[in-house]
C-alpha positions in Angstrom: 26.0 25.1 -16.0 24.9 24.4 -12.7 22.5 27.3 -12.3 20.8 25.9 -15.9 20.7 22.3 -14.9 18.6 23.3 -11.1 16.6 25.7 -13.1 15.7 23.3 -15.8 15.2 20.4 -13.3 12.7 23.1 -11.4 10.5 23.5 -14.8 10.4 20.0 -15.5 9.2 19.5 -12.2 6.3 21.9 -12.7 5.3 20.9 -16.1 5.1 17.3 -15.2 2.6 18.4 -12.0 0.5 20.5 -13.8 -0.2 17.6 -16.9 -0.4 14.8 -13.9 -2.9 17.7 -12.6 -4.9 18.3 -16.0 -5.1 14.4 -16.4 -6.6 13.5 -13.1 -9.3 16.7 -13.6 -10.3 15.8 -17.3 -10.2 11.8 -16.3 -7.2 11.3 -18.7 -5.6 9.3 -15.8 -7.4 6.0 -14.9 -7.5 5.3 -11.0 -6.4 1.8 -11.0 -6.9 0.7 -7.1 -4.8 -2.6 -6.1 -4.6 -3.8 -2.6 -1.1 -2.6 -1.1 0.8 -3.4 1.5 1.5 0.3 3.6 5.0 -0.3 4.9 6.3 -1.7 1.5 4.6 1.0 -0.6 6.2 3.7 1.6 9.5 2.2 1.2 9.6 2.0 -2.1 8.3 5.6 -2.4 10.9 7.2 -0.4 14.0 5.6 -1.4 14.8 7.9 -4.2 15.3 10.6 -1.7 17.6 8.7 0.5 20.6 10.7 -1.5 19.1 14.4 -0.8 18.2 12.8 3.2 22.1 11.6 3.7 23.5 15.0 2.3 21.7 16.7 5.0 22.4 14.5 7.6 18.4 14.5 7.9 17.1 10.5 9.3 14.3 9.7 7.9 12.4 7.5 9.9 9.5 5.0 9.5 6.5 4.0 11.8 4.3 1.8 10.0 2.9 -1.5 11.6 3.1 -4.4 9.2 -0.4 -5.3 8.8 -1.8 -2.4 7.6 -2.9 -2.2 3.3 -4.7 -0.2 1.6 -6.8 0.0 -1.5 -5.0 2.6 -3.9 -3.2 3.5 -7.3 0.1 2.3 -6.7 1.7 5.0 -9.0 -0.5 7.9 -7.7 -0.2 7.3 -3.8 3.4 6.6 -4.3 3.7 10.1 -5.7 2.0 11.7 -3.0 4.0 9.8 -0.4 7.0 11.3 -2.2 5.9 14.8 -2.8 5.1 14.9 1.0 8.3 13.2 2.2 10.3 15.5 -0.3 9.1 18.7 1.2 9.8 17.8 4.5 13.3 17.0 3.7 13.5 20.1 1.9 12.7 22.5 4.3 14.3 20.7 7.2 17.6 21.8 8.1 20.3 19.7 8.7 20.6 17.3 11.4 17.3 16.8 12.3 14.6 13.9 11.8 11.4 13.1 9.5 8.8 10.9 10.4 6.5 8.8 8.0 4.1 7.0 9.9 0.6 5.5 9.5 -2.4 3.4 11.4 -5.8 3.2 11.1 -7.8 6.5 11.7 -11.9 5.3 11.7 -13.4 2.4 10.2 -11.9 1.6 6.9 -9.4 4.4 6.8 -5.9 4.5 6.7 -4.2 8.0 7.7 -0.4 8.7 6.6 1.4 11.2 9.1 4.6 12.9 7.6 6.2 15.1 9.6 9.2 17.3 10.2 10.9 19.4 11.9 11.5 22.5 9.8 10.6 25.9 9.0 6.9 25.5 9.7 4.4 27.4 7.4 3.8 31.3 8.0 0.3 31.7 8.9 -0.3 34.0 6.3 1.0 31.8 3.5 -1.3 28.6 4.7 -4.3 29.4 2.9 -2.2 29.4 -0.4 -1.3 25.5 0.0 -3.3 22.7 -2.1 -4.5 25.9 -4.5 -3.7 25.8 -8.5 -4.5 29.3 -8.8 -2.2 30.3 -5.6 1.2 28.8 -6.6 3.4 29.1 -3.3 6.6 28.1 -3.1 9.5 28.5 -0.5 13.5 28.3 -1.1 14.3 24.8 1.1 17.3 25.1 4.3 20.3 24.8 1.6 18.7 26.6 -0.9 16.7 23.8 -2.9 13.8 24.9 -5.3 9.8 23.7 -5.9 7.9 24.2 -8.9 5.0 24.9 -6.2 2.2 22.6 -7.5 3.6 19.6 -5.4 1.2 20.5 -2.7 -1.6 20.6 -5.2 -1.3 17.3 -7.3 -1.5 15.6 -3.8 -4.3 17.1 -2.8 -6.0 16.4 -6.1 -4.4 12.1 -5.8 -6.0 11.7 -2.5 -9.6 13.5 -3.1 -9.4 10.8 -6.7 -8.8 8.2 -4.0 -11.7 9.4 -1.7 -9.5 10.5 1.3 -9.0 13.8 3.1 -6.1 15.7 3.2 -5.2 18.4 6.3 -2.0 19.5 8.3 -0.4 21.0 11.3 2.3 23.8 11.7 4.7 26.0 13.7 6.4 28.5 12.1 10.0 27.4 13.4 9.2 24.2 14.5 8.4 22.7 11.6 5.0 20.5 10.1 3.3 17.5 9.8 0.7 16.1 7.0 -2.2 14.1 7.3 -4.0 12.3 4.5 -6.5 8.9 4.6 -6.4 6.2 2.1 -9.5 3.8 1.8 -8.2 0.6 3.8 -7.9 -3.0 1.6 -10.6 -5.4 3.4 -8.5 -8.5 4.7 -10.2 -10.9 1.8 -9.7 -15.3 2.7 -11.1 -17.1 0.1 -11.4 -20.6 1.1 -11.9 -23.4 -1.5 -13.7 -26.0 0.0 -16.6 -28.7 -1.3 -18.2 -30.1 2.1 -20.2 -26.9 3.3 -19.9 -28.6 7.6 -15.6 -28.1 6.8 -16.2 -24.3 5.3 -18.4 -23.2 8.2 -15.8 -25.0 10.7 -12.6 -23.3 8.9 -14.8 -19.9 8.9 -15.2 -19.9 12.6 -11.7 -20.7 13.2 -10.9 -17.6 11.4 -12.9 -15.4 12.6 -12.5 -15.9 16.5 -9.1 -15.3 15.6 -8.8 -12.8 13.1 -11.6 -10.6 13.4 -10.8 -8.1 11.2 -10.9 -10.7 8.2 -13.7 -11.7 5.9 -14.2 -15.2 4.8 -15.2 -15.9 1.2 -16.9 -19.2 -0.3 -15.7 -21.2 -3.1 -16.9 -24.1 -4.0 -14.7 -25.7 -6.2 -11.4 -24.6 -8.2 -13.7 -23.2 -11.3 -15.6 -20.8 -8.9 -12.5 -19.7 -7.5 -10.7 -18.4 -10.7 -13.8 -16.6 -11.3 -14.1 -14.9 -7.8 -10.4 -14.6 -7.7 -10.1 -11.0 -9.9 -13.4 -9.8 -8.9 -11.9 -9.6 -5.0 -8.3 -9.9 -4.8 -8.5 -11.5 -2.0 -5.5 -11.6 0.8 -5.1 -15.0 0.8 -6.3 -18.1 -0.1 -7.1 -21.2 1.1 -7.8 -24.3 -0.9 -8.1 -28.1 -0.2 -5.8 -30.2 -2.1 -8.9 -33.2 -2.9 -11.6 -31.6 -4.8 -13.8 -32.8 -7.5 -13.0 -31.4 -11.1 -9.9 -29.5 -10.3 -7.4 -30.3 -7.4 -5.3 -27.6 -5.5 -2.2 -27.8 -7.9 -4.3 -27.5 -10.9 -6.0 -24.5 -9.5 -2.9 -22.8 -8.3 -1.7 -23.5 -12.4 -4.5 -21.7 -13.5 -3.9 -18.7 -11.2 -0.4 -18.5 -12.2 -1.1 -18.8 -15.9 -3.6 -15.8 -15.8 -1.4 -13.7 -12.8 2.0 -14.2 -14.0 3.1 -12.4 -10.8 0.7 -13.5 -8.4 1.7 -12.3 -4.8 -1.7 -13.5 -3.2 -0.2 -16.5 -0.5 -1.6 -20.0 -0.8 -2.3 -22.5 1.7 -3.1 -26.0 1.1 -5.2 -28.4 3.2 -4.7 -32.4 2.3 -5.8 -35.2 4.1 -2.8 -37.1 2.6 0.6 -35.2 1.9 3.3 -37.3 0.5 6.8 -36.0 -1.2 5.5 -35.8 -4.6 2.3 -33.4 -3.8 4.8 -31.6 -1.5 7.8 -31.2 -4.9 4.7 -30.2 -6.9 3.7 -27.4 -4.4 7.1 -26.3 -4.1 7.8 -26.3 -7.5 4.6 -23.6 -7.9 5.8 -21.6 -5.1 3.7 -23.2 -2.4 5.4 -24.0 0.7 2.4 -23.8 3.5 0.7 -27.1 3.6 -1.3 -28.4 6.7 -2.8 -32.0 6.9 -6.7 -32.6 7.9 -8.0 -32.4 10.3 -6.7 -28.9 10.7 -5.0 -27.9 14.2 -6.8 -24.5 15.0 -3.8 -22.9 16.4 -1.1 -23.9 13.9 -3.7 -22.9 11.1 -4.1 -19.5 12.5 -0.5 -19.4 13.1 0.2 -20.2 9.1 -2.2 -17.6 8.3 -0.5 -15.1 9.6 2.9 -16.1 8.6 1.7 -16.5 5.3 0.5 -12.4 5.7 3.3 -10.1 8.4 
């Protein structure tokens, strides 16, 4: 029974990597890119494998900075994160240690690092990786089984995703993967009437946070619109505007994204107990009276994102 069930769970495996394969050649498979938070994604990923990881007494360890996201298919990275991660616990025997780790590579590029300390790759048998007409599959350090295309649907997610795919290994001493992933642009939107406050907020933000973009919005109406056309990483909105305040924008938001994740901050000139219950009640808890302290603003910005 036991031989049946690892031999059946081995063909499902390659019959499910060879139609995610077929879909992402013919286009069947929609690339649906979301801004995602690196650390979080990776966590998620792996932690299905934390059963096969503790029966081997492998540690599986992560090195991933906070602040890094990336623009991807949450669903299709997560399944290469896995496929990669998997292999390395597979062929690493007992004891031992695999590391997932990532940071930026070049300008707007994210590179993931997986890597182990296993049975490395003969050299003979590395040209048959990421092939569909080459399957190659080894036996894992206890014996575990691949269908053999695991290697391959990777290779196929990350060129869909525009990123580059390469890796390093020692027979005996094990190997390490490297693939990119287009990096999300740090997006502020910031909802403001009086163009002299917009310019003064912008500068603010970008002395201190460099590596963010600062995005216009006039009024509340303007920013629904811009809202799904940038995702942006946060958003900052005075309270007092003409035609629609900051609590009946952030209703609107949540009435069209259900499960909006994207923090808020609001700016008021006046901020009493019932504006603060009405923010709460929405889910907004960062509110900073004008005129704005430059280092506590910064200092809610980044709260508000690590």
């Amino acid at each position: 029974m036991r031989y049946i069930y690892d031999a059946s769970k081995t063909q499902l495996e390659l019959i499910n990597c060879l139609l995610d394969w077929s879909r992402l050649q013919t286009g069947r498979i929609k690339i649906d890119p979301v801004r995602l938070n690196v650390k979080t994604m990776v966590s998620t990923a792996i932690t299905p494998l934390t059963g096969d990881a503790v029966r081997k007494n492998i540690d599986v360890k992560i090195d991933i900075p906070p602040d890094l996201n990336i623009n991807a298919d949450e669903r299709l990275i997560s399944q290469a994160v896995y496929n990669l991660t998997s292999n390395a616990i597979k062929f690493t025997p007992e004891g031992k240690e695999v590391l997932v780790s990532s940071s930026r590579f070049k300008e707007g590029m994210i590179e993931f690092v997986i890597k182990d300390e296993g049975l490395g790759i003969a050299e003979e048998n590395q040209t048959k990786l990421f092939k569909i007409d080459q399957k190659f599959s080894l036996v894992g350090t206890t014996g575990e089984k691949g269908s053999g295309l695991g290697l391959t649907l990777v290779k196929e997610i990350i060129d869909k995703h525009g990123g580059q795919i390469w890796f390093y290994t020692q027979l005996g001493e094990g190997s390490e993967f490297h693939f990119t992933v287009t990096e999300s642009k740090n997006i502020i939107l910031l909802v403001e009437d009086d163009k002299e406050v917009r310019t003064q907020y912008k500068n603010i933000i970008e002395q201190a946070l460099p590596n963010f973009e600062v995005n216009f919005a006039d009024n509340g109406y303007q920013a629904i619109g811009l809202y799904h056309d940038m995702i942006p990483t946060i958003i900052i909105t005075d309270h007092d505007m003409q035609l629609m305040n900051g609590i009946q924008l952030v209703e609107a938001i949540q009435k069209k994204e259900s499960n909006r994740t994207v923090p808020i901050i609001i700016i008021s000139e006046i901020i009493n107990d019932d504006i603060s219950k009405k923010y709460n009640k929405l889910g907004v808890d960062r509110i900073i009276t004008k005129p704005v302290d430059n280092d506590k603003f910064i200092q809610m910005i980044r709260e508000c994102l690590y």
